[in-house]
C-alpha distance (Angstrom), angle and dihedral (degrees) to the residues before:
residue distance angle dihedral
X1 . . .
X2 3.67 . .
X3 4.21 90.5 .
X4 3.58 79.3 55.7
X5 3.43 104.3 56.0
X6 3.95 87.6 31.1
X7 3.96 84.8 66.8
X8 3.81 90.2 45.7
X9 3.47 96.7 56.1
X10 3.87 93.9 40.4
X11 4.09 83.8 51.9
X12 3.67 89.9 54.6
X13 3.52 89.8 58.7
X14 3.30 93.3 48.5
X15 3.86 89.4 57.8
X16 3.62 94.8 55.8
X17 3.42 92.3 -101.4
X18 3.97 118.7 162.2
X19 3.51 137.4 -174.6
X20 3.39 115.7 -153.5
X21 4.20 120.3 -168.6
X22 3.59 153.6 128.8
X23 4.15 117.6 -99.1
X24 4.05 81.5 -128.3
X25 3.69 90.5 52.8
X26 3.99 104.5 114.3
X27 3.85 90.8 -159.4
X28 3.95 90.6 49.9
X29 3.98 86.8 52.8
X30 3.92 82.7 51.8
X31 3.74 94.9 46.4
X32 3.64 82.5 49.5
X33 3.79 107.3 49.2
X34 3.79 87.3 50.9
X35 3.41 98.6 60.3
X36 4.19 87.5 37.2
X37 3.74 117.7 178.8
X38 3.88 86.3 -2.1
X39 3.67 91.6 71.8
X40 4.01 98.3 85.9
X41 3.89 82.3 70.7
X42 4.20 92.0 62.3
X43 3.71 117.1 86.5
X44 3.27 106.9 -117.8
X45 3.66 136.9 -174.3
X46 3.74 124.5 -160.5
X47 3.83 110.3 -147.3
X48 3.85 104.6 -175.9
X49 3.98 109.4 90.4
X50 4.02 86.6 -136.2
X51 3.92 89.1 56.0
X52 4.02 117.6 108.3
X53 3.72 106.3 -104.3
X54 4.53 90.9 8.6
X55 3.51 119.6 -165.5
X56 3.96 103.4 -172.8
X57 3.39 100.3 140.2
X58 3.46 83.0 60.7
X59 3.68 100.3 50.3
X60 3.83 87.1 51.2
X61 3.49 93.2 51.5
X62 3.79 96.6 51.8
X63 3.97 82.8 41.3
X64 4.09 92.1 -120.8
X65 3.73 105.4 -177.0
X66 3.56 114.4 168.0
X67 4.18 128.5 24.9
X68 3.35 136.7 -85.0
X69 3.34 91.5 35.1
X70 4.07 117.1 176.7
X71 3.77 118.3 -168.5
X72 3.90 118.1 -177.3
X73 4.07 132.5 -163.0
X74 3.64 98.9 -76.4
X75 4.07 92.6 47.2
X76 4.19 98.9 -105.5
X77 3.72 109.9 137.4
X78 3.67 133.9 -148.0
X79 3.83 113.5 -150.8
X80 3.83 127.2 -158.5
X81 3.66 120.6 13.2
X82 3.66 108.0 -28.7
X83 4.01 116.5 -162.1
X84 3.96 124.1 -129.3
X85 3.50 87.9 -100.4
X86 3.92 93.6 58.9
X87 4.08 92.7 46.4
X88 3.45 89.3 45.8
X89 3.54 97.9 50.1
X90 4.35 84.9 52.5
X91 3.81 89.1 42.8
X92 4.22 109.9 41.2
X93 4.09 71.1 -132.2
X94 3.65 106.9 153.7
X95 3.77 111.5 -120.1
X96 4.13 120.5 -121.8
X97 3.64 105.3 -106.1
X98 3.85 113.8 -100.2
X99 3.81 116.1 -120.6
């Protein structure tokens, strides 16, 4: 299951998917603990300045306003939490098979 997922994730990022968040962002840690180990694989952006590794320039430039926020390859955005289903839908990623 977690090669699964791990292959998910990694085809997210090859879709140009980001996540963009805050590491105080209770649906981020969500997000996160869904796609568990498999999350080092999403690219993520950190958009508080007292984050590890912050982006915020970046988050102001793209005018992110509210966390998670998901933005694909032709600029839509998912806000809040979005399930496998929804990113795979945006993607053509092929979800990890539910046990």
């Amino acid at each position: 299951k977690t090669e699964q997922i791990d292959n998910f994730a990694k085809c997210l990022t090859d879709k140009d998917a980001v996540m963009y968040g805050a590491f105080w962002c209770p649906h981020c840690a969500n997000t996160k603990k869904r796609f568990g180990s498999s999350f080092k694989f999403i690219k993520y952006v950190e958009c508080d300045p007292r984050g590890e590794n912050e982006q915020s320039e970046l988050c102001l430039e793209k005018n992110i306003t509210a966390y998670d926020t998901w933005e694909f390859k032709d600029g839509s955005r998912v806000i809040g939490e979005p399930s496998f289903e929804v990113l795979s839908e945006r993607t053509g990623c092929e979800l990890p098979v539910k046990e």
